[in-house]
N, C-alpha and C positions, 0 to 999 in steps of 0.2 A: 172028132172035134167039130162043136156047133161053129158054122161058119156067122161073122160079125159084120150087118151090112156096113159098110163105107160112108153110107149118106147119115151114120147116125153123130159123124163129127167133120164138119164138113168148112171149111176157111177159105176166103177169097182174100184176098188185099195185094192191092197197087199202089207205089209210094216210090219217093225220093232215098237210094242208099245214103246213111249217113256216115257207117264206120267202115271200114276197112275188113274184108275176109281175113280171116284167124281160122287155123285147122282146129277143130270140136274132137272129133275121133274118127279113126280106120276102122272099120267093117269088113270082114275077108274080101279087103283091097280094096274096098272104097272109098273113099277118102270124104269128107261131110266138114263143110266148113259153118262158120257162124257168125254172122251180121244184122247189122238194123237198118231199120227203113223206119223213113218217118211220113205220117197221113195225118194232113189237118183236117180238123174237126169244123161244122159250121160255125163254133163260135169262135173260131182265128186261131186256138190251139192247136196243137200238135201230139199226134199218139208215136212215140218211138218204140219200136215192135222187135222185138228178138226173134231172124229167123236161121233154120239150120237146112242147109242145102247139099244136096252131094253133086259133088266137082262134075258126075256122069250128065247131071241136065245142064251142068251149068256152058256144055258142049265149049269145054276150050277156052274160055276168056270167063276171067275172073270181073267179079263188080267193083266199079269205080266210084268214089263218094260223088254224087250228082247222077250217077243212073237212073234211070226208071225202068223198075223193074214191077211185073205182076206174077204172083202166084199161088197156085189152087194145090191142097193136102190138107193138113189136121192138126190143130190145136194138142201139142201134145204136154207132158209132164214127166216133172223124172226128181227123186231127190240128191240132195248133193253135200256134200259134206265141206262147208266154207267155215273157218278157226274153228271148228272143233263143234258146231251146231249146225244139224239137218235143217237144209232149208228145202222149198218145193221151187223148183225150176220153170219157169214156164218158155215154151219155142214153138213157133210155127213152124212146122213140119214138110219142106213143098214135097211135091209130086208130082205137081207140074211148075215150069219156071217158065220167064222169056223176057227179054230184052226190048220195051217200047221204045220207037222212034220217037227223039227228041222235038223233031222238028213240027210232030202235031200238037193238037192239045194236047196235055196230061189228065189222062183220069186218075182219080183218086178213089181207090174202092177199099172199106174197109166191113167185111161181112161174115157172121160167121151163125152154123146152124148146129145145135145138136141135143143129142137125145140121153140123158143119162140120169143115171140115183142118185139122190137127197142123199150124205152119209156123213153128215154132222147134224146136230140141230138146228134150221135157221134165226139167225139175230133179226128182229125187225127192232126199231126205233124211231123216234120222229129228233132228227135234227133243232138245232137251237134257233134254224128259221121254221120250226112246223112242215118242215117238206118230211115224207117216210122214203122210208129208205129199210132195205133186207138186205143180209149179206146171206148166200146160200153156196156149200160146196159141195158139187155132185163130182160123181161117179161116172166118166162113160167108156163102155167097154172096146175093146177091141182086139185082135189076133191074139193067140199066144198065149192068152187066160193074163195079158194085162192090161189094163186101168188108167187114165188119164184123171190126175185129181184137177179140176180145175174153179176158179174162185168167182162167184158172181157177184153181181149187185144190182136191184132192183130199186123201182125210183116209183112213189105214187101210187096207184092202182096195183102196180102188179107187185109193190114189196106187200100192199093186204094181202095180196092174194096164194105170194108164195110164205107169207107169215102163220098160216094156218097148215101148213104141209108136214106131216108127218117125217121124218127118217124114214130112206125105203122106197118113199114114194117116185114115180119115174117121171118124169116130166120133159119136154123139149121145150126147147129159148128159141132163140132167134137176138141177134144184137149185134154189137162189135169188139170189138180188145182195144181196150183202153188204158193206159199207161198211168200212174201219179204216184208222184214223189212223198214222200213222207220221211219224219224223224223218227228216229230209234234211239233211247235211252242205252246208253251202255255202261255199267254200274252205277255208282252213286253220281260223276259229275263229267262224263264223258255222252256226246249225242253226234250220232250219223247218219248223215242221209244217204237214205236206199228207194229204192224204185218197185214198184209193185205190180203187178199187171191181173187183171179180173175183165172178165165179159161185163158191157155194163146191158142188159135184157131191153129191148124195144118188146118183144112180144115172150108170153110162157101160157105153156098148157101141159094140160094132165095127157102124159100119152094114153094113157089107157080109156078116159071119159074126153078128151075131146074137147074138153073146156076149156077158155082160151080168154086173154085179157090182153091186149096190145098198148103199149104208152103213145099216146096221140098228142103228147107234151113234149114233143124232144128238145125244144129252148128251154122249158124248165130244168130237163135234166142236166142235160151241158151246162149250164148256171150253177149248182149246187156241184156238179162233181169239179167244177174248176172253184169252187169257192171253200169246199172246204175240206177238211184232213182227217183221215181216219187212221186207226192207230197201225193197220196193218197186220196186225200181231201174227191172224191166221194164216199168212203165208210161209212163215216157220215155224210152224209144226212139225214134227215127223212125220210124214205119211205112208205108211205100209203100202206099197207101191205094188208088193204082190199077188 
């Protein structure tokens, strides 16, 4: 078995716990709980992040709503079967965990790197303010012969530049995970709000050629993903996870 390097999905973030540990699942005997954290953005918002942790880093003491916690693992995915429609799950993975001291400042890091296949076609379009904007959902590999599907979105320069990209094509980001709310129509006169989660791309390149386009706009971006709503739709889809 081709061994999958680690750095090709790779997540930092430190933030404020906001909900309560709830057990996820047992693993021969591990036990993996599942909580959020929330990390403000430079423009005063707030990203609330889903992560899944096991009890063995969490050495002993569970998190408290108002902890500061930091930790480094991988953007993972997994489907889930909620009223009767596959949806795509998204959780941050730790690997490492730790408990910051209250008493200093608080950093706030929300970072994530990785390397994965185009395996839809990308949407690009230009918003009703002229800002572009791509939606792209790659592919990145790891252990075990599986696959993390995860959702992107691309702002300015680099949604041109991932608008021309083939299916197939391998690429690495650079960005963060960013959280937005959105409506969902449900039949003819029923609508509920659900939450989405997707990397929004500060930088993308061609792994293969090395080409590379970075957003050097980050006020513009934050302005446009806090202003306006997209339909979501692509995060329940079925995805063949294997």
């Amino acid at each position: 078995m081709s061994q999958i390097p680690e750095e090709n999905n790779v997540i930092t973030l430190s933030g404020t716990v906001v909900t309560e540990p709830e057990l996820d699942h047992v693993l021969y005997g591990e036990e993996f709980y599942s909580f959020s954290i929330s990390i403000p953005r430079l423009s005063g918002a707030a990203d609330c992040v889903p992560l899944t942790v096991s009890d063995r880093l969490m050495t002993g003491r569970m998190p408290k709503v108002g902890d500061h916690i930091t930790m480094r693992g991988q953007l993972r995915s997994y489907n889930k079967q909620i009223d009767g429609v596959s949806r795509l799950i998204i959780t941050a993975f730790a690997k490492m965990f730790k408990y910051e001291d209250v008493e200093y400042d608080r950093e706030f890091i929300n970072d994530i790197c990785l390397t994965g296949f185009i395996c839809k076609p990308v949407i690009y379009r230009t918003t009703p303010f002229m800002r572009e904007i791509a939606d792209i959902l790659i592919a990145v590999n790891r252990q075990y012969g599986k696959s993390d599907y995860l959702p992107c979105i691309a702002w300015g320069r680099n949604a041109r530049f991932a608008g021309n990209m083939p299916v197939g094509e391998q690429i690495k980001l650079e960005g963060r995970i960013q959280s937005r709310k959105y409506q969902k129509s449900i039949g003819a006169d029923e609508v509920v709000e659900r939450v989405a989660y997707e990397i929004s791309c500060s930088l993308i390149e061609l792994a293969s050629k090395r080409d590379a386009v970075s957003d050097e706009h980050e006020h513009e971006r934050e302005h446009v993903a806090g202003t306006e709503q997209q339909s979501g739709d692509y995060m329940e889809e079925p995805v063949n996870m294997r």
